[in-house]
DSSP file (Angstrom, degrees, kcal/mol; ACC not computed):
  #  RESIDUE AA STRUCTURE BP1 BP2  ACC     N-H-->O    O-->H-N    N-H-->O    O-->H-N    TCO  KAPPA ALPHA  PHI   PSI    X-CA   Y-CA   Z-CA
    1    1 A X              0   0    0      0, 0.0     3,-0.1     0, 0.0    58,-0.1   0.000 360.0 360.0 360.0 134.9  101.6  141.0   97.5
    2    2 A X        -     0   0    0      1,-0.2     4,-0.4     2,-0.1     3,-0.2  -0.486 360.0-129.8 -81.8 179.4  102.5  143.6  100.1
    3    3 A X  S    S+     0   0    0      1,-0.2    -1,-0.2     2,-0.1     0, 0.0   0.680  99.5  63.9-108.6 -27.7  105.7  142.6  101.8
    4    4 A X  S    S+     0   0    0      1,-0.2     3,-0.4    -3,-0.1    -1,-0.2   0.929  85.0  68.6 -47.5 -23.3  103.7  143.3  105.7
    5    5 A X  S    S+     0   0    0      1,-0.3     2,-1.1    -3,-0.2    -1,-0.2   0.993 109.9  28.7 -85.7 -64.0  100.9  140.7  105.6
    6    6 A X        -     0   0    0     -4,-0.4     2,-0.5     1,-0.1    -1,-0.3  -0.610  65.9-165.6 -95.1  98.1  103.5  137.4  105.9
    7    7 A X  S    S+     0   0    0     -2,-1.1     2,-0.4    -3,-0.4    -1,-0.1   0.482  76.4  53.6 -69.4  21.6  106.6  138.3  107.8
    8    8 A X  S    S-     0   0    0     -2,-0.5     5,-0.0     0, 0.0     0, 0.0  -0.993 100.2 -93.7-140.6 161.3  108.0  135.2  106.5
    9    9 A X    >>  -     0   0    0     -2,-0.4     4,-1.0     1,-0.1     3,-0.5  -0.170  34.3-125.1 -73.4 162.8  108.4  133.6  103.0
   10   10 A X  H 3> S+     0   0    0      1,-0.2     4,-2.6     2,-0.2     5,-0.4   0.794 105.9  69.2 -79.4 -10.0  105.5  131.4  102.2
   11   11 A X  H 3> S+     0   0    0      1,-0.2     4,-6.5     2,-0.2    -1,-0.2   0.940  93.1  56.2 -65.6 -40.7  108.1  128.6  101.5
   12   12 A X  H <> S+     0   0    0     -3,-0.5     4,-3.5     1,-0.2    -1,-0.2   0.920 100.2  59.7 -81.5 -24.6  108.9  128.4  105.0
   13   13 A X  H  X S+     0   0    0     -4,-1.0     4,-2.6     2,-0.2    -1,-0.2   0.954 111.6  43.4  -4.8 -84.4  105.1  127.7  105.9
   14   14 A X  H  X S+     0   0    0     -4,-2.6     4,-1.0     1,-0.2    -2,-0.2   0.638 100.9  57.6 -89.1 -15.5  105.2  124.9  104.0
   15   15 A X  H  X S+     0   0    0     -4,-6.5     4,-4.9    -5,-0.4     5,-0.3   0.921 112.3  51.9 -78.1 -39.7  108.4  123.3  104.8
   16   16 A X  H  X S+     0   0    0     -4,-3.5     4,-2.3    -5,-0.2    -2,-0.2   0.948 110.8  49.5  -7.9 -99.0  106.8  123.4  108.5
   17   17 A X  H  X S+     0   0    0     -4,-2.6     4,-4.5     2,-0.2    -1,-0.2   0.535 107.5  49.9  17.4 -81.9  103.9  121.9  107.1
   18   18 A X  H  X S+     0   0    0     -4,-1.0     4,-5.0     2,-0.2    -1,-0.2   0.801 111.0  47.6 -89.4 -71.9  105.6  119.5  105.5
   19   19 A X  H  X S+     0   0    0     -4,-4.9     4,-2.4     2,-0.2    -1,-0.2   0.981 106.8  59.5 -49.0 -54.9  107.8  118.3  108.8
   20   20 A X  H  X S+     0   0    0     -4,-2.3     4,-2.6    -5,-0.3    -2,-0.2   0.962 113.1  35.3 -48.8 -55.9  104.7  118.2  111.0
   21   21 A X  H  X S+     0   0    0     -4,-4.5     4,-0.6    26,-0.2     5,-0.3   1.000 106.8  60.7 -88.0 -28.8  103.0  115.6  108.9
   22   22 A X  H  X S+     0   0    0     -4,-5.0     4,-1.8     1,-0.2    -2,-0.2   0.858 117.5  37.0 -32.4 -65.2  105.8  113.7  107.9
   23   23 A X  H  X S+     0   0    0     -4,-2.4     4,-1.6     2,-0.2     3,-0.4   0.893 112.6  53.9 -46.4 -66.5  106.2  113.2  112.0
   24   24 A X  H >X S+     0   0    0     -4,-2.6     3,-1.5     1,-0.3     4,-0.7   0.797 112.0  53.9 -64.9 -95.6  102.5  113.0  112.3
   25   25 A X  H 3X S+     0   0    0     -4,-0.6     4,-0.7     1,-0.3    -1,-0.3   0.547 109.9  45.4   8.7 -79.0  103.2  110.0  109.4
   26   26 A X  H 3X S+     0   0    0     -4,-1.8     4,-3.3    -3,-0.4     3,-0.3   0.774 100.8  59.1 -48.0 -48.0  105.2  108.4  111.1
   27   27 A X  H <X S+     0   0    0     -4,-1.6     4,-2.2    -3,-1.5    -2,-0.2   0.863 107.7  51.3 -14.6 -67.9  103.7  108.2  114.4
   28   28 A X  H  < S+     0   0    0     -4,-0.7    -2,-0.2    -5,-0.2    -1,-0.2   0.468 115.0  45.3 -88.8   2.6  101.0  106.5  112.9
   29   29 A X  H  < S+     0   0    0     -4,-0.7    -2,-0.2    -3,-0.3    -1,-0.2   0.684 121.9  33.3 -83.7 -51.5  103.7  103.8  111.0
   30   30 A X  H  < S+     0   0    0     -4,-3.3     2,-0.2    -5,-0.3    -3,-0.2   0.851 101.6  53.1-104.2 -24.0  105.5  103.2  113.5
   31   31 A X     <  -     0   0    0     -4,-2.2     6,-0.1     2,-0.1     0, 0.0  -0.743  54.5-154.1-102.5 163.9  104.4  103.2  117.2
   32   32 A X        +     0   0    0     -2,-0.2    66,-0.8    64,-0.1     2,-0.4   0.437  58.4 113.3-123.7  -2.9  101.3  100.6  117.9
   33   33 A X    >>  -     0   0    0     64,-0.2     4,-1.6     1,-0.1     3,-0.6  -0.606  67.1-139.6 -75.4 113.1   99.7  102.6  121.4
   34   34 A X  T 34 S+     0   0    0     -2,-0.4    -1,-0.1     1,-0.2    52,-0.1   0.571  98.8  59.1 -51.1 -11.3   96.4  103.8  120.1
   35   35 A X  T >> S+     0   0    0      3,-0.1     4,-3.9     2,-0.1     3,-0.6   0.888 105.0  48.9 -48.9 -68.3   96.9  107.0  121.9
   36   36 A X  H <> S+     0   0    0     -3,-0.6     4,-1.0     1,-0.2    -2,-0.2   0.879 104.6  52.8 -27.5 -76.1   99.8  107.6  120.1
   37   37 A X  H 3X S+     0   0    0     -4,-1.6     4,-1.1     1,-0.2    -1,-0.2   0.352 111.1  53.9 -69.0  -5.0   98.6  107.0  116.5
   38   38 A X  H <> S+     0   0    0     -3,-0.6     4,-2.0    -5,-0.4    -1,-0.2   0.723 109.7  38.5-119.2 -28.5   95.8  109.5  117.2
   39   39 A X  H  X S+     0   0    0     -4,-3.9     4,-0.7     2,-0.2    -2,-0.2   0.799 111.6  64.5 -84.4  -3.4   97.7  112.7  118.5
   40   40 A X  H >X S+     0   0    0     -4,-1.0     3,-5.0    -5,-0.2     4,-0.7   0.974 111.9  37.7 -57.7 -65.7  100.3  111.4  115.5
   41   41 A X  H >X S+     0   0    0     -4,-1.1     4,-1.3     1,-0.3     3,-0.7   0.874 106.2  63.8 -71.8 -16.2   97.0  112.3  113.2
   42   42 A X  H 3X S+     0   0    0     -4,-2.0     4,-2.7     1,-0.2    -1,-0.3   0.932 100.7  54.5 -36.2 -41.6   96.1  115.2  115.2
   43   43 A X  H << S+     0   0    0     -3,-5.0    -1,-0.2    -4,-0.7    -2,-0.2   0.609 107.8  46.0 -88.0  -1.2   99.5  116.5  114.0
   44   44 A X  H XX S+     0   0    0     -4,-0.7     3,-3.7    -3,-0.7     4,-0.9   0.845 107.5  56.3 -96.4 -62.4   98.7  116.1  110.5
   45   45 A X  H >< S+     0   0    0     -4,-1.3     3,-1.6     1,-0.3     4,-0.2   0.754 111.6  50.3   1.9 -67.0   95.3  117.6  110.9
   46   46 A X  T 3X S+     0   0    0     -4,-2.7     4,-1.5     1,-0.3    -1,-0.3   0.504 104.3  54.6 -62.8 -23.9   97.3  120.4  112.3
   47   47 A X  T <4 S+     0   0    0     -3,-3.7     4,-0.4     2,-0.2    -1,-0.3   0.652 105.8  49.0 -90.6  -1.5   99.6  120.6  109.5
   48   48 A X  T << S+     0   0    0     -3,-1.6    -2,-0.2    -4,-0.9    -3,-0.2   0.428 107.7  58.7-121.0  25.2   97.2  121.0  107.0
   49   49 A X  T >> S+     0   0    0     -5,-0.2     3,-4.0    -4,-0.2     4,-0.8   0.924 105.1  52.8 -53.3-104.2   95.6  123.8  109.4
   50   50 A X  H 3X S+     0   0    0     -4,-1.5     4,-1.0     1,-0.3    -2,-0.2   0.297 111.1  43.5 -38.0 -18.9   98.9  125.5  109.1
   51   51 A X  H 3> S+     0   0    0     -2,-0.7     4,-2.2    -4,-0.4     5,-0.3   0.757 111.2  51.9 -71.9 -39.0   98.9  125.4  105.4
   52   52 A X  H <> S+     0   0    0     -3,-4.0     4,-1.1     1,-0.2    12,-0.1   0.900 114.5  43.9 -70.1 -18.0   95.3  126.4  104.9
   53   53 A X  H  X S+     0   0    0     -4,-0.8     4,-2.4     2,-0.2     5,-0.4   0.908 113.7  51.5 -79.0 -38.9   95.8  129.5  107.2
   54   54 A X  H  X S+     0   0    0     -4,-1.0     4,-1.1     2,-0.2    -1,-0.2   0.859 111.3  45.3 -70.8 -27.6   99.1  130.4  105.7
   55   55 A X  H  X S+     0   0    0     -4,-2.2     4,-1.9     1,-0.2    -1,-0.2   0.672 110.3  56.4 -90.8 -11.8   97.8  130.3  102.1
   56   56 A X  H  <>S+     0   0    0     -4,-1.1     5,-2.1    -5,-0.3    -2,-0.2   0.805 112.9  41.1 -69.8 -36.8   94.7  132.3  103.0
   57   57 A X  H ><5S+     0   0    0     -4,-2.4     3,-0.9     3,-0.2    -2,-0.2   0.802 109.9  53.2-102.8 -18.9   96.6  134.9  104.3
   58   58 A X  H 3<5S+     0   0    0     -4,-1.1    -2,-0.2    -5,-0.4    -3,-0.2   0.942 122.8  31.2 -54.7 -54.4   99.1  134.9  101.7
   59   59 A X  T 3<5S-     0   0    0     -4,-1.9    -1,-0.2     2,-0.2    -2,-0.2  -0.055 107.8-123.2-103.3  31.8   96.2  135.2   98.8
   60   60 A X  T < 5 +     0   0    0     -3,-0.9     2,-0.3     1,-0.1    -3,-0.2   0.756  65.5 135.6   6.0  80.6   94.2  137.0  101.0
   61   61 A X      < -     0   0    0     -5,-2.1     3,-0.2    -6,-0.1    -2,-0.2  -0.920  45.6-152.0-147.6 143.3   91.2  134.8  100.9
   62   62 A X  S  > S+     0   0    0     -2,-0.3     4,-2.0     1,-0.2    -6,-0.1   0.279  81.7  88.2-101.5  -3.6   89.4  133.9  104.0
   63   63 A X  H  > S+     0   0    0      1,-0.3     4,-1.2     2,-0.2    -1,-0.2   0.573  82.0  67.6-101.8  -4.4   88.0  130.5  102.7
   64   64 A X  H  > S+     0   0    0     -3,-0.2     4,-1.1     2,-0.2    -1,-0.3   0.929 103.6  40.5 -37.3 -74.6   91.5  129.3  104.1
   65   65 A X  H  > S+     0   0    0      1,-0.2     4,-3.6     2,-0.2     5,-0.2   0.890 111.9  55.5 -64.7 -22.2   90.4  130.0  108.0
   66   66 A X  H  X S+     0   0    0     -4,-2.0     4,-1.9     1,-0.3    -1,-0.2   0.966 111.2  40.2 -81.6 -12.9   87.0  128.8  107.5
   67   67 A X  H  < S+     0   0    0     -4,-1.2    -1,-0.3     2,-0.2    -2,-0.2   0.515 114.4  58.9 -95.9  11.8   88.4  124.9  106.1
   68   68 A X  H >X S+     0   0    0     -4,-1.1     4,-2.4   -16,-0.1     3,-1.8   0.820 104.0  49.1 -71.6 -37.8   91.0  125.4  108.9
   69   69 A X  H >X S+     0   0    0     -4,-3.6     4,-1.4     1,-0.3     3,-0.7   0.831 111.1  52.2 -46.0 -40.5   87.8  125.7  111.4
   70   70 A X  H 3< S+     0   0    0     -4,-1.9    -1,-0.3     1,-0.4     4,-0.1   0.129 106.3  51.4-109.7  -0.5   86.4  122.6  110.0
   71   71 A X  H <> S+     0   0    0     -3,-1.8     4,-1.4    -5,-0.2    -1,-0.4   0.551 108.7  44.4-109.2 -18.7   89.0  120.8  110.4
   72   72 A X  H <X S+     0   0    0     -4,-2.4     4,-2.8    -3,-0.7    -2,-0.3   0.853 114.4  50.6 -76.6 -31.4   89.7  121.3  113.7
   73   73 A X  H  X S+     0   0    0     -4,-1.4     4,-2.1     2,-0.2     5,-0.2   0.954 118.2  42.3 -75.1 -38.7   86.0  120.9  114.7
   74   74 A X  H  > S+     0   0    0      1,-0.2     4,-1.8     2,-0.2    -1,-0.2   0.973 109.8  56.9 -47.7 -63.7   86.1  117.4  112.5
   75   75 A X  H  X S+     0   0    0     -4,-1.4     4,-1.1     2,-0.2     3,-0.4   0.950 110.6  43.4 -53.7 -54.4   89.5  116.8  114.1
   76   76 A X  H >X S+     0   0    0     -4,-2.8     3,-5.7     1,-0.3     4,-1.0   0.902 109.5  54.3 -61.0 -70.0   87.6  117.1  118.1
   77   77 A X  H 3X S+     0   0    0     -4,-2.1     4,-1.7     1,-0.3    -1,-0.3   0.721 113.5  46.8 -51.2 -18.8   84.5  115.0  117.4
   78   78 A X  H 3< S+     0   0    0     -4,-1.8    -1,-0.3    -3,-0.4    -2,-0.2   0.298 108.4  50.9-101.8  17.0   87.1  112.4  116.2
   79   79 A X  H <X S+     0   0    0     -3,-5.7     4,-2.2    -4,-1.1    -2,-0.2   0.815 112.5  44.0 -88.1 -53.9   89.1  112.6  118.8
   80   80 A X  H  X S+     0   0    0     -4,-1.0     4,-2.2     2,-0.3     3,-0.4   0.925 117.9  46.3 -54.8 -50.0   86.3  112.2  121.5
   81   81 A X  H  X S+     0   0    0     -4,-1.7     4,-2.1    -5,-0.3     5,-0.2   0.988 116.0  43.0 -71.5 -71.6   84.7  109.5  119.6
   82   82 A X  H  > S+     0   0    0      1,-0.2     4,-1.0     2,-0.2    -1,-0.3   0.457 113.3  60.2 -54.2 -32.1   88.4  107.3  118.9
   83   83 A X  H  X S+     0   0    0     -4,-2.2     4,-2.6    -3,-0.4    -1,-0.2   0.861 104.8  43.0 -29.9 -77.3   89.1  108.1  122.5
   84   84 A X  H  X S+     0   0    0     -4,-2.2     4,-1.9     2,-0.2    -2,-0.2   0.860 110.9  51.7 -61.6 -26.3   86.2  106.3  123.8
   85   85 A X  H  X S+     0   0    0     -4,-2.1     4,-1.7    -5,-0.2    -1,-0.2   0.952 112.4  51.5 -50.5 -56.4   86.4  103.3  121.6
   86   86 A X  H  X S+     0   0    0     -4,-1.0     4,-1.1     2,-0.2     5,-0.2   0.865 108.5  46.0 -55.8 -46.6   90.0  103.1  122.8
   87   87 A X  H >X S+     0   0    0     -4,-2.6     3,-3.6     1,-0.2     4,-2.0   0.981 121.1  52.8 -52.7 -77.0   89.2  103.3  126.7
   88   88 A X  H 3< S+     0   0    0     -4,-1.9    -2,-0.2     1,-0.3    -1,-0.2   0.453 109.9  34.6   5.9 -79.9   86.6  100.7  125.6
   89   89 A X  H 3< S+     0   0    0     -4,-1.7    -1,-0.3    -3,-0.1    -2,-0.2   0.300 121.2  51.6 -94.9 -17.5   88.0   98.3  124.0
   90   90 A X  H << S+     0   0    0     -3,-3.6     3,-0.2    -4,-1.1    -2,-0.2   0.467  78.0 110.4 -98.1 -14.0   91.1   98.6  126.2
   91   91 A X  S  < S+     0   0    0     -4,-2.0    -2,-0.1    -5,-0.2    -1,-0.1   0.629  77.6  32.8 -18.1 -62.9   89.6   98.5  129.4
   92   92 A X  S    S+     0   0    0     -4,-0.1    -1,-0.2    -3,-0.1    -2,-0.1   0.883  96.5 107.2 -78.9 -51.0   90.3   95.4  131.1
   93   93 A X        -     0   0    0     -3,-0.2     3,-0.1    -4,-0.2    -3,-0.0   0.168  59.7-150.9 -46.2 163.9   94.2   95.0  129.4
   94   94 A X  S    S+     0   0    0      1,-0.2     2,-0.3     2,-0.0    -1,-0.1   0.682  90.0  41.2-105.1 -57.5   97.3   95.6  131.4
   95   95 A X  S    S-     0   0    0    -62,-0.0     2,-0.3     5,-0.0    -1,-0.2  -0.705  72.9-138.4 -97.2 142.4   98.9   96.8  127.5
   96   96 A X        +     0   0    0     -2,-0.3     2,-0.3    -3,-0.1   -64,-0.1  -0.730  35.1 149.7 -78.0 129.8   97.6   98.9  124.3
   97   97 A X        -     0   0    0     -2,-0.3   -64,-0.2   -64,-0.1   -65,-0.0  -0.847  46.5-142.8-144.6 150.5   98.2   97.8  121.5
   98   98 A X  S    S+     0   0    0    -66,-0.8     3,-0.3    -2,-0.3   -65,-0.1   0.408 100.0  64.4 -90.7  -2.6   96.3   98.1  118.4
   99   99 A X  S >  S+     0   0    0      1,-0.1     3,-1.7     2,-0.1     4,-0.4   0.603  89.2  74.0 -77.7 -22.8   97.2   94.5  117.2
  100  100 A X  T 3  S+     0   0    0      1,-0.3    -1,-0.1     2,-0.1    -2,-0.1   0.641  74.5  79.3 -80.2   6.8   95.3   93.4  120.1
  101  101 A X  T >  S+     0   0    0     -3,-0.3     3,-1.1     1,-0.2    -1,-0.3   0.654  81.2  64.5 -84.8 -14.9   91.9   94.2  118.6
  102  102 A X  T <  S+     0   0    0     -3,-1.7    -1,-0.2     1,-0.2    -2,-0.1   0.693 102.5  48.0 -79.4   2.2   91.8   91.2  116.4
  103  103 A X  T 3  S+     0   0    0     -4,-0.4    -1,-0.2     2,-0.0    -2,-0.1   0.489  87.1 105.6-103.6  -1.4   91.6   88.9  119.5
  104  104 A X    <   +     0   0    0     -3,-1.1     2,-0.3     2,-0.0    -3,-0.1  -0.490  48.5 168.5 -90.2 153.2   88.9   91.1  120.9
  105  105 A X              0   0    0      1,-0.1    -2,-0.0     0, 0.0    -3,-0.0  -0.989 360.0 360.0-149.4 167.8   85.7   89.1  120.4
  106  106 A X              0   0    0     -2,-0.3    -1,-0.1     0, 0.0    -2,-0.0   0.241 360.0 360.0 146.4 360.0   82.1   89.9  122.0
């Protein structure tokens, strides 16, 4: 592989990676604001964008960039959609929580 194409080792790519979703992981373990828990999985989305771009360019194969596109386009429509459900469904509350959807009734 010529040395020009990644100016960094592919390892460090994927220790990135690696960090981003762990956090992203966690986020969605540990704090209960549906807001929260959804830019958490944004950031795994996003880390496994940075892996597909990094090993596409690494093995110079494009099919990398196109399942990053398609995962970011996957990643908006489910943002907008889980956005409005959350405005929804939260409307009326003074707090978010995502335990507070089992009491919802209608």
């Amino acid at each position: 592989m010529p040395a020009h194409l990644l100016p960094m080792p592919l390892a460090n790519y994927v220790s990135l990676s690696a960090v981003m979703f762990f956090i992203g992981v966690a986020g969605v373990i540990v704090r209960r604001n549906p807001l929260i828990m959804l830019m958490s999985i944004e950031l795994m989305f996003n880390a496994a964008n940075l892996l597909f771009v990094a090993y596409a360019r690494a093995w110079l194969n494009n099919a990398g960039h196109i399942f990053a596109f398609l995962v970011i386009t996957v990643a908006a429509a489910e943002a907008a959609i889980a956005l409005a459900i959350v405005v929804v469904a939260f409307r009326s509350s003074d707090r978010v929580d995502v335990d507070d959807v089992r009491t919802l009734h209608g």
